[in-house]
C-alpha positions in Angstrom: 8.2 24.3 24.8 11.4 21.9 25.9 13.5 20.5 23.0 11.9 17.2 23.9 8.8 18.2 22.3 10.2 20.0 19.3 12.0 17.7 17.9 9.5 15.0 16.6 8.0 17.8 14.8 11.5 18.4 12.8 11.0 15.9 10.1 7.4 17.0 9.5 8.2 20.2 9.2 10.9 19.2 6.6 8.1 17.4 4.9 6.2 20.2 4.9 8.6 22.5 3.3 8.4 20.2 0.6 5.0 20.0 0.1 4.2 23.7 0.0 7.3 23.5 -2.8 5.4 20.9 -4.6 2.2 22.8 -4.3 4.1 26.1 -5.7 4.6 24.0 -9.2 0.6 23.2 -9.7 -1.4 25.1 -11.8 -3.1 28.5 -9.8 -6.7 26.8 -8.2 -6.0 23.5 -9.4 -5.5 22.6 -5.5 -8.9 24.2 -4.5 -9.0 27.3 -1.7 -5.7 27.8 0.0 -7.1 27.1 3.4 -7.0 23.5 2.6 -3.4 23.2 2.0 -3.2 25.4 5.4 -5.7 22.4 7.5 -3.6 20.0 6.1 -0.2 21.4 7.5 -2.0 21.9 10.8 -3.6 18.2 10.7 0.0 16.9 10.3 1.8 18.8 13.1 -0.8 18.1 15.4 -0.5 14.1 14.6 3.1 14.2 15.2 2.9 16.5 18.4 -0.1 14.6 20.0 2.6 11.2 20.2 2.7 10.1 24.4 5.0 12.5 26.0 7.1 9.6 28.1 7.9 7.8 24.4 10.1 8.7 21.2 9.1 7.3 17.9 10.5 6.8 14.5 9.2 10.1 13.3 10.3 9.9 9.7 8.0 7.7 9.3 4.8 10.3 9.0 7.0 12.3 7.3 8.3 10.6 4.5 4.6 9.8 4.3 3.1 13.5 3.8 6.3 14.2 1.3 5.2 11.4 -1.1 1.9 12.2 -0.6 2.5 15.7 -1.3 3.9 14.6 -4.5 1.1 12.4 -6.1 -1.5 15.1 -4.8 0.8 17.1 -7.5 1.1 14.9 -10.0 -2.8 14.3 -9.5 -3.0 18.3 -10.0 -1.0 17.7 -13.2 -3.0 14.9 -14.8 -6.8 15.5 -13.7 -7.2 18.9 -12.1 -10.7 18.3 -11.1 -9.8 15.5 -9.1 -6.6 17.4 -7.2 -9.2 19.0 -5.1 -10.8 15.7 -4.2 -7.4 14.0 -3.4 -6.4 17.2 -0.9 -9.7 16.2 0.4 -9.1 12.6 1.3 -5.4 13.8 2.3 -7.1 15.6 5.4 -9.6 13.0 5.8 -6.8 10.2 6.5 -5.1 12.1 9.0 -7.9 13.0 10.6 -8.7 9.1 10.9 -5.1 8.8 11.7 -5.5 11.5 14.8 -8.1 9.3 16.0 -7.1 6.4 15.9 -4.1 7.1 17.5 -4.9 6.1 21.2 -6.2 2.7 19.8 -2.9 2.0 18.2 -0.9 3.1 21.2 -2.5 0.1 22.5 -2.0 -1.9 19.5 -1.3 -5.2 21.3 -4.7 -5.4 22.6 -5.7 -6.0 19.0 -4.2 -9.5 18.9 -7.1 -10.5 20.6 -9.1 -10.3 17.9 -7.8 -13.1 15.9 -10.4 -14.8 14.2 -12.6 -11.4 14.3 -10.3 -10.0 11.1 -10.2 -12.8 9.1 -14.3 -13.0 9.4 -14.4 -9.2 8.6 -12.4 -9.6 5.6 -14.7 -12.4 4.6 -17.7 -10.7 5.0 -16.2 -7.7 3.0 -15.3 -10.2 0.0 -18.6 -11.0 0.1 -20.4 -8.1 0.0 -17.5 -7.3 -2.6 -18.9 -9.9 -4.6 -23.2 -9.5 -3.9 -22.9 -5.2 -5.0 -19.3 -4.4 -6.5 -18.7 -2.7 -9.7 -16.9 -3.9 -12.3 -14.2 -2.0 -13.7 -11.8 -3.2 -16.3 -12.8 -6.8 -15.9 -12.6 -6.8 -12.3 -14.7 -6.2 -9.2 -13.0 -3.8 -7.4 -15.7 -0.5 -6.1 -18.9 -0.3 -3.8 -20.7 2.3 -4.4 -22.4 4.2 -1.5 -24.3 7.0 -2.5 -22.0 9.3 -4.7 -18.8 8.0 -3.0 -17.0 4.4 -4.3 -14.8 2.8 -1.9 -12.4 -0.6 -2.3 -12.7 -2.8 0.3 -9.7 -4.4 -0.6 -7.5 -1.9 0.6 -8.8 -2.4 4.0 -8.9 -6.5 3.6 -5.4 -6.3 3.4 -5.1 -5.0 6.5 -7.2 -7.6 7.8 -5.3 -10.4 6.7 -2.1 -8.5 8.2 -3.5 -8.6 11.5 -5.2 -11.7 11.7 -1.6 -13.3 10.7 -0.2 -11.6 13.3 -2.0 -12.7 15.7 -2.4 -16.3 14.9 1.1 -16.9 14.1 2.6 -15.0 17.2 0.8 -17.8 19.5 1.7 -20.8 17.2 4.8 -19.4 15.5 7.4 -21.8 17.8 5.1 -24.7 17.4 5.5 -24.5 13.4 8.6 -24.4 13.5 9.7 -27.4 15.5 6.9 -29.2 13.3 8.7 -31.6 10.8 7.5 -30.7 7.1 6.3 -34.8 6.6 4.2 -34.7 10.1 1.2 -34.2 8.3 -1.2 -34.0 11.0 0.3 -31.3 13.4 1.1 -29.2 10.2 -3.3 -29.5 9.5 -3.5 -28.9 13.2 -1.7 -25.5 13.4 -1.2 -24.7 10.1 -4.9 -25.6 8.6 -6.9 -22.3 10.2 -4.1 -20.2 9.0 -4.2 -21.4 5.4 -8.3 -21.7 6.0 -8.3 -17.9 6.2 -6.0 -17.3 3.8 -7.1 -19.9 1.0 -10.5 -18.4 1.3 -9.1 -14.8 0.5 -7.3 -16.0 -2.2 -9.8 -18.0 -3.7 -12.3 -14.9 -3.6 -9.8 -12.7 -4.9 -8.8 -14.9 -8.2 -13.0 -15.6 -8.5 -12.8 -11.8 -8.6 -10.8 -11.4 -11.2 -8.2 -9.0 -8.7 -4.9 -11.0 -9.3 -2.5 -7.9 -8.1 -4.3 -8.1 -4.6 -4.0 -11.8 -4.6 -0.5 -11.2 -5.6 0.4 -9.3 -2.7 -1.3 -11.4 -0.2 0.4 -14.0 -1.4 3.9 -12.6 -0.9 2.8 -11.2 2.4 1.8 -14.3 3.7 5.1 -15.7 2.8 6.9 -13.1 4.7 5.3 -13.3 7.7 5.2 -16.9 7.3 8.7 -17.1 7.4 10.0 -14.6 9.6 7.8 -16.3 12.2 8.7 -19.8 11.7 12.0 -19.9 9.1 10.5 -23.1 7.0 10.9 -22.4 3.7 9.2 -25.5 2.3 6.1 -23.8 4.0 7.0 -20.9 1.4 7.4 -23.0 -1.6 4.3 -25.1 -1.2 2.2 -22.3 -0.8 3.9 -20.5 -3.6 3.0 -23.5 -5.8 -0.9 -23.8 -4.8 -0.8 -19.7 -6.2 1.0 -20.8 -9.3 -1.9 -23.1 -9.7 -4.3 -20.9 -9.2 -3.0 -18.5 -11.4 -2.4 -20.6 -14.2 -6.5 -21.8 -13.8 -7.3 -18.0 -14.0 -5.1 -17.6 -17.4 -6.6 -20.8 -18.9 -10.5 -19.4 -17.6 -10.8 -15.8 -17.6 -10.7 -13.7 -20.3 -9.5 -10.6 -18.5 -6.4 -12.4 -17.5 -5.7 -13.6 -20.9 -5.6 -10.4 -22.1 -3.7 -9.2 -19.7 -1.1 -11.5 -20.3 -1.1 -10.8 -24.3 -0.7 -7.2 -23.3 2.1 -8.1 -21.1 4.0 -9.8 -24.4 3.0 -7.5 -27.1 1.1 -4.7 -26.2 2.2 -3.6 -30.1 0.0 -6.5 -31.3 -3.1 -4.4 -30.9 -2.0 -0.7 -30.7 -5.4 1.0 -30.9 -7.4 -1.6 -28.9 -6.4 -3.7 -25.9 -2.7 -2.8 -26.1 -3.1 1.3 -26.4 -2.7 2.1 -22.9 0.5 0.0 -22.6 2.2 1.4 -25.6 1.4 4.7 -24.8 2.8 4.1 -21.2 5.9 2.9 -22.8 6.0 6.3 -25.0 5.7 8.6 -22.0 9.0 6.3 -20.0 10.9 6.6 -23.6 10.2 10.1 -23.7 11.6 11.2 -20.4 15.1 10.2 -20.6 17.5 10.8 -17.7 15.9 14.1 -16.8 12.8 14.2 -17.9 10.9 16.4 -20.0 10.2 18.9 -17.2 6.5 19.4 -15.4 4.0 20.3 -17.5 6.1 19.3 -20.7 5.2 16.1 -21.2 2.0 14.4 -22.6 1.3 12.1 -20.0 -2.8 12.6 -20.6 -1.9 10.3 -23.8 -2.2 7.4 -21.3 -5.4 6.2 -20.4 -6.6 6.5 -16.3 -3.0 7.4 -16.4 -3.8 9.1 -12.5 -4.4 5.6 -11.2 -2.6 3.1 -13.6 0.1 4.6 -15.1 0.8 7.2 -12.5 4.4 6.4 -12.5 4.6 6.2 -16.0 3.5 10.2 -16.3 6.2 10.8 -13.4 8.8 9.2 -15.0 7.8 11.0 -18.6 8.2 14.4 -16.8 10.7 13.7 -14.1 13.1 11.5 -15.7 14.7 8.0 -14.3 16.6 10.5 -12.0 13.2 11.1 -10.6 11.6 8.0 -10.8 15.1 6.5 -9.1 14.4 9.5 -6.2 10.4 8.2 -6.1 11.8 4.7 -5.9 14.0 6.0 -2.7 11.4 7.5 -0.6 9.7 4.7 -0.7 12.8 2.7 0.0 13.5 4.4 3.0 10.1 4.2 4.4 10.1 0.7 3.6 13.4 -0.1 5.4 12.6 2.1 8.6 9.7 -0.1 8.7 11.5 -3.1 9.0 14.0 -1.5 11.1 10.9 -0.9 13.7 9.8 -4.8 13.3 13.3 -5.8 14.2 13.5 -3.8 17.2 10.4 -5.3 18.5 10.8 -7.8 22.0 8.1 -9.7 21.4 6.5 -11.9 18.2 3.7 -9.7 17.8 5.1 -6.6 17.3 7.8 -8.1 15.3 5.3 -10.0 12.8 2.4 -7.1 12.6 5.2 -4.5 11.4 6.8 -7.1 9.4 3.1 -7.6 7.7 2.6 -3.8 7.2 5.9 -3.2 5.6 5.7 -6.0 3.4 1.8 -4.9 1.8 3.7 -1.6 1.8 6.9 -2.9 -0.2 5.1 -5.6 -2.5 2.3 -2.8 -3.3 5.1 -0.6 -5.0 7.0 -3.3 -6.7 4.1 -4.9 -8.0 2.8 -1.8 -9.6 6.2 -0.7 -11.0 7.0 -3.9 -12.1 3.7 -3.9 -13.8 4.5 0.0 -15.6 7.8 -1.6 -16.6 6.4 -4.8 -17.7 8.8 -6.8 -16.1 5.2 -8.7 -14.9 1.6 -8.3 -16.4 0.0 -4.9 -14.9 -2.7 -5.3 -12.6 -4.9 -3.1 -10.7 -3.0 -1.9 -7.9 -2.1 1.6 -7.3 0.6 3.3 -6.5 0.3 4.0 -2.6 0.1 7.8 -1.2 0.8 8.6 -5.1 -2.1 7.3 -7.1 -5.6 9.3 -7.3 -8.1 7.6 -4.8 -9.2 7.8 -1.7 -9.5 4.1 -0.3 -5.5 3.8 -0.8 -4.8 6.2 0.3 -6.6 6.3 4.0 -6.0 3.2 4.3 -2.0 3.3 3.6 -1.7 6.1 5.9 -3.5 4.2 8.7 -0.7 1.6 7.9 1.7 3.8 8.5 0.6 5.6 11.6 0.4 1.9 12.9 3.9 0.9 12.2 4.4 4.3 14.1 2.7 3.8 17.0 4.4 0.5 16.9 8.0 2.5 16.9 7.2 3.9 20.5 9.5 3.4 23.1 9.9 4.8 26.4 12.3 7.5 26.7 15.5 7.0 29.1 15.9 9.4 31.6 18.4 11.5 31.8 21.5 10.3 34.1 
């Protein structure tokens, strides 16, 4: 095997290293039979290796993806151990889906032919979302099929992603020349783009799932304005979601209490504001350093694996930690953007743009929310949190934005 063909596998293999670390710390069969963790290090190398021979790609990117994975499937282990199993489970399942979907996103530019075909997917999910989802915590989040649940809104926000993409990479110069008073050419180009995206966001705050209208929202504006620069395009839409969100507040209960959480979770310590306060314990308790795995009380928190994940890192782990966390993510986040800016052409540019922005506004929305610099919502923590819809689908994102990274190797002089 030349060098040529080694060396994408180096950063996995680094990654690797650090799972099987990770896995050392979790209690004995709290991960399930062995041979799992051994599939999944196979499924990883062969994603990596199975790249086109004539390209190089940003591999840190899968990488930096299995090491935080790794580490929620840990601290999954940690705060449900009958659901570590099931998260190892949907660990190999997304690469799998990742394997094969790989030829399709080596391709990926064919998919911006499909404009209006995402945004009516999304749609039809929202509905069917609406017509046979659960209800959890005030908001309609789950389909259930069988004995499985999955959330279709982790794959409408790919969607929406794509069908921005494409739209704006054919209209993008048009927008921009467009004066913001010229009322009529901003309808013309600008009316199916806020069509498809006012009717996702009017679903999602009829829903009752403000985090996932929040990070559509600040998507949008990203791609909105790396394509076209306006910023009173940014502000106007920013005020029709201030709108909406202040009509939610005034209607629904679940967002009022949300909100009186948000101020004084101590106002109701054994009701509505218990798993706040407790949340707030566990990030008090951990200091600088943390109180060390598995010498915490973390499983004070309520669905602390899917809420207040970060909360029971930070308790056990410290802000060091949590500030290393924080940095992974960073770094993926920022080699993202590094691959959109690379990009020759608008499509390339504005779909990796879109994916690292649901990436980046995911995490800060759900910190922010653990922290309370904002009212918590529903989101999870991606790669980190327990469940299996976020996490296929953010590993799909990323072995998008990978496929995206490709370029053609130089030959030697």
């Amino acid at each position: 095997m030349t060098l040529d063909r080694v060396r994408p596998l180096l950063p996995m293999l680094l990654a690797l290293v650090f799972a099987a670390a990770m896995f050392t710390l979790a209690a004995p069969h709290a991960l399930g039979a062995p041979w799992v963790c051994g599939l999944l290090a196979v499924l990883a190398l062969v994603w990596v290796a199975l790249q086109p021979p004539a390209t190089s790609r940003d591999d840190t990117l899968p990488a930096l993806a299995i090491a935080i994975a790794a580490l929620g499937v840990l601290l999954v282990a940690r705060l449900s151990p009958d659901l570590a199993a099931k998260q190892l489970l949907w660990l190999a399942f997304s690469l799998v889906l990742a394997l094969a979907a790989g030829p399709a996103f080596t391709r990926f530019r064919v998919l911006s032919a499909y404009t209006y075909v995402w945004i009516v997917v999304a749609i039809v999910l929202f509905v069917l979302l609406a017509l046979f989802g659960q209800e959890v915590n005030g908001a309609k989040l789950w389909i259930r099929i069988g004995g499985a649940q999955f959330e279709p809104v982790e794959v409408i926000k790919l969607l929406v992603v794509l069908f921005m993409a494409s739209y704006l990479a054919g209209t993008a110069d048009v927008i921009e020349r467009t004066k913001p008073w010229s009322l009529r050419a901003n309808a013309k180009y600008l009316g199916p783009l806020f069509i498809g995206w006012g009717v996702s966001m009017a679903i999602l705050v009829l829903e009752r799932d403000l985090g996932m209208a929040m990070l559509l929202l600040s998507t949008f504006a990203a791609m909105l304005y790396v394509a076209t620069r306006r910023i009173d395009l940014i502000v106007g839409c920013t005020a029709i979601f201030a709108g909406a969100m202040w009509w939610a507040a005034t209607h629904f209960h679940y967002v009022q209490a949300r909100i009186a959480v948000w101020h004084d979770p101590f106002r109701d310590p054994y009701g509505a504001g218990y798993q706040a306060m407790q949340s707030l314990f566990s990030l008090a308790a951990g200091g600088l350093f943390g109180t060390g795995y598995h010498a915490g009380r973390p499983d004070f928190i309520p669905d602390v694996a899917t809420d207040y994940v970060y909360a029971a890192y930070t308790e056990e782990w410290g802000a060091v930690g949590a500030i290393v966390l924080c940095a992974a993510f960073l770094a993926l986040i920022l080699r993202m953007l590094a691959v959109a800016q690379r990009q020759p052409d608008l499509y390339a540019k504005l779909l990796a743009t879109g994916l690292a922005a649901t990436l980046g506004f995911q995490v800060i929305i759900i910190v922010g929310g653990v922290l309370r610099v904002f009212p918590l919502t529903g989101i999870t923590l991606p790669f980190v949190s327990y469940g299996g819809s976020s996490l296929v689908t953010n590993f799909l994102l990323v072995a998008l934005v990978w496929a995206i990274s490709g370029e053609r190797r130089k030959a030697p002089e």
